[in-house]
C-alpha positions as CSV (number, residue, x, y, z in Angstrom):
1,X,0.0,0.0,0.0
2,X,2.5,2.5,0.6
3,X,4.2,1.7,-2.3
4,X,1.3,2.3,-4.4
5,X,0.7,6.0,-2.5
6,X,4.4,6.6,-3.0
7,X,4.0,6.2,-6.8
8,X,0.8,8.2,-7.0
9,X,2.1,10.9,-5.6
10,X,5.5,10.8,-7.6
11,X,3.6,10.0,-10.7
12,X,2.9,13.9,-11.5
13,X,6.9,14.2,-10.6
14,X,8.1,11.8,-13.2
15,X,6.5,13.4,-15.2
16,X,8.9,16.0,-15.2
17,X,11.2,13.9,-16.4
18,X,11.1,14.2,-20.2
19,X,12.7,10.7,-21.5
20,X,14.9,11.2,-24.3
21,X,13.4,10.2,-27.7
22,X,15.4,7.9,-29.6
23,X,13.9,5.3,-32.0
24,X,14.0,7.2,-35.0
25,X,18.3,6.9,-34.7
26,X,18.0,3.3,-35.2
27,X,19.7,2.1,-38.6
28,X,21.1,-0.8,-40.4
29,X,24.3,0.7,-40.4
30,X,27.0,0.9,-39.6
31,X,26.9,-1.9,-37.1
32,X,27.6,-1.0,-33.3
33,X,31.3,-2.8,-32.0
34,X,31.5,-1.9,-28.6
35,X,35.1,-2.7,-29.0
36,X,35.3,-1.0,-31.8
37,X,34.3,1.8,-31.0
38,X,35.5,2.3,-27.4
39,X,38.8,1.1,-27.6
40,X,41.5,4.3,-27.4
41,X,40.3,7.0,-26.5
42,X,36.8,8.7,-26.1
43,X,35.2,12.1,-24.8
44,X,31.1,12.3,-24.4
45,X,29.2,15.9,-23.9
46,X,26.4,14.7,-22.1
47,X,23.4,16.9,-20.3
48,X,21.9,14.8,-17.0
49,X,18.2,15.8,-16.2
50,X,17.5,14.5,-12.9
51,X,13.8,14.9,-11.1
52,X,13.9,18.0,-9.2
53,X,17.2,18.9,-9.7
54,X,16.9,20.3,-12.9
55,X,19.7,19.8,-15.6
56,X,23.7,19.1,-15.0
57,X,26.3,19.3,-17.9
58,X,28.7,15.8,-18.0
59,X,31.6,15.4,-19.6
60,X,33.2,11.8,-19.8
61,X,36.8,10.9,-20.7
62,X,36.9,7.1,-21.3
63,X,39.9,4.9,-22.1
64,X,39.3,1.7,-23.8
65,X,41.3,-1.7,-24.1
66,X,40.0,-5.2,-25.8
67,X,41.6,-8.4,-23.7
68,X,42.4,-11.6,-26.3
69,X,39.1,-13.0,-25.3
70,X,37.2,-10.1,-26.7
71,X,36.3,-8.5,-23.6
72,X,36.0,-4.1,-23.4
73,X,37.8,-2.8,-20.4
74,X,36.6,0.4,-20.5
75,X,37.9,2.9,-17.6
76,X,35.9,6.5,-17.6
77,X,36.0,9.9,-15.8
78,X,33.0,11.4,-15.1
79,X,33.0,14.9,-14.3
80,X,29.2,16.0,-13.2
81,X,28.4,19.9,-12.7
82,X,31.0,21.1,-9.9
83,X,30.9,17.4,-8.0
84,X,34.5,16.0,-8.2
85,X,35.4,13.6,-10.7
86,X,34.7,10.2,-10.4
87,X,36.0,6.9,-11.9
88,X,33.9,4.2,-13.2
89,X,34.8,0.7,-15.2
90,X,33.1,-1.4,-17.5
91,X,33.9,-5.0,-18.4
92,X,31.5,-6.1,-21.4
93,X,32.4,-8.7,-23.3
94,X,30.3,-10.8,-26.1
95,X,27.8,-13.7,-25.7
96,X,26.5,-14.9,-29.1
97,X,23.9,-13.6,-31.3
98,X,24.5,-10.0,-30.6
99,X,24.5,-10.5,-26.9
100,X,26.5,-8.9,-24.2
101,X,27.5,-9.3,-20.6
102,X,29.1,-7.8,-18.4
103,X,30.3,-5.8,-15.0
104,X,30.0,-1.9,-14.2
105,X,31.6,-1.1,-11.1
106,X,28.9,1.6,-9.8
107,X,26.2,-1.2,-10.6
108,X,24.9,-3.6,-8.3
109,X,24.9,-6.8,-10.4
110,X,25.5,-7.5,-14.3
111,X,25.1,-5.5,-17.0
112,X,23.8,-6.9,-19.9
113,X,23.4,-5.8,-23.7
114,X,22.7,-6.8,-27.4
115,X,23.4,-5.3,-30.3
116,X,21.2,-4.3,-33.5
117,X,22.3,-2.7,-36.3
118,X,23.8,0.7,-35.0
119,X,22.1,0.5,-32.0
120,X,23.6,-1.3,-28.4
121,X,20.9,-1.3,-26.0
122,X,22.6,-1.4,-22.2
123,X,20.8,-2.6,-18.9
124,X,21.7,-2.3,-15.7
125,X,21.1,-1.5,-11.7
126,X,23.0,1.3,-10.4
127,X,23.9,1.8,-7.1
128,X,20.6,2.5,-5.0
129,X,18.4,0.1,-6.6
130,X,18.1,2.4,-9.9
131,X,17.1,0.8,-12.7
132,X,19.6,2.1,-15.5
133,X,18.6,1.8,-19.2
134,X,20.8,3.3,-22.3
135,X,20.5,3.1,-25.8
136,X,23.7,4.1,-27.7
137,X,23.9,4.8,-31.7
138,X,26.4,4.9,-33.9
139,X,26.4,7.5,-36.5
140,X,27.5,7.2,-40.4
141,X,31.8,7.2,-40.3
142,X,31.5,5.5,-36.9
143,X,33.3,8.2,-35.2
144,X,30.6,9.4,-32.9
145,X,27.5,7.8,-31.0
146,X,24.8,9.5,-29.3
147,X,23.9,8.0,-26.0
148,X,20.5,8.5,-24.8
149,X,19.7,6.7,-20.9
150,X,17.0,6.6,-18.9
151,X,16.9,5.6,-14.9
152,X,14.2,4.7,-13.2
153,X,13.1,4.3,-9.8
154,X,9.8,2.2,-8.6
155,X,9.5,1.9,-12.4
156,X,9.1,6.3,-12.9
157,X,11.5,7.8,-14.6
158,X,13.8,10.1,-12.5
159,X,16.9,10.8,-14.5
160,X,17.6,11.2,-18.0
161,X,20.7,11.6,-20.1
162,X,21.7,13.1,-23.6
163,X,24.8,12.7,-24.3
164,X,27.4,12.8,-28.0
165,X,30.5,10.4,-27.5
166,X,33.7,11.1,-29.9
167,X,36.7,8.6,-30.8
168,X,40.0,10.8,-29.8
């Protein structure tokens, strides 16, 4: 029951959140490698909306390495608003059939993936019990990918992220 009064009331709040539109950046081509593309290095411009808090530029340094196996290592900085930087790793390697798995450090359990056409869909739970979704595309020249995410909390949407991520 409280549950349920909790969402009602947050409902309007979420609301708030306006969720990143994104399906119309699916294509074909060129085919999303998140080794590919992450390995070396990258730098992402990213705007964070989060409920109530109104919106925070991000800027993300990432440095990427493939193991023999196939698995990204990818280390990034994060540098939010005025907060100090923080450091986060991702281990994703593939699973078959345009599958992925993997291991975030700020997550609380796997991170898993697939792949389709330019698009690699991401999903995780980040620290707190968030539930952490992003949808990364890969543009024509497969020098840049926009990187749209949603997190959710109870199921509403309380943070959302736009971000444009260049190959150095």
């Amino acid at each position: 029951m409280r549950t349920m009064l909790l969402s009602c009331l947050a409902l309007p709040l979420a609301a708030c959140i306006v969720t990143p539109e994104h399906a119309d950046l699916a294509r074909a081509e060129p085919v999303f490698s998140p080794a590919g593309f992450f390995s070396g290095r990258t730098h992402g411009q990213a705007t964070l909306k989060i409920l109530l808090s109104g919106s925070t530029p991000v800027q993300v340094v990432g440095e990427g390495t493939v193991e023999p196996d196939g698995t990204l290592v990818l280390v990034q900085r994060i540098e939010r608003g005025s907060e100090s930087p923080a450091t986060r790793t991702w281990r994703i390697h593939p699973a078959g059939d345009g599958r992925y798995g993997g291991t975030l450090t700020s997550a609380e359990g796997p991170v898993t993936g697939d792949v389709s056409g330019n698009r690699l869909h991401l999903r995780f739970t980040a620290e707190g019990g968030l539930d952490t979704e992003q949808w990364l595309y890969l543009q024509p020249g497969g020098q840049v990918a926009l990187n749209r995410m949603v997190v959710r909390k109870f199921g509403l949407p309380v943070a959302a992220l736009e971000e444009t991520i260049g190959k150095e």
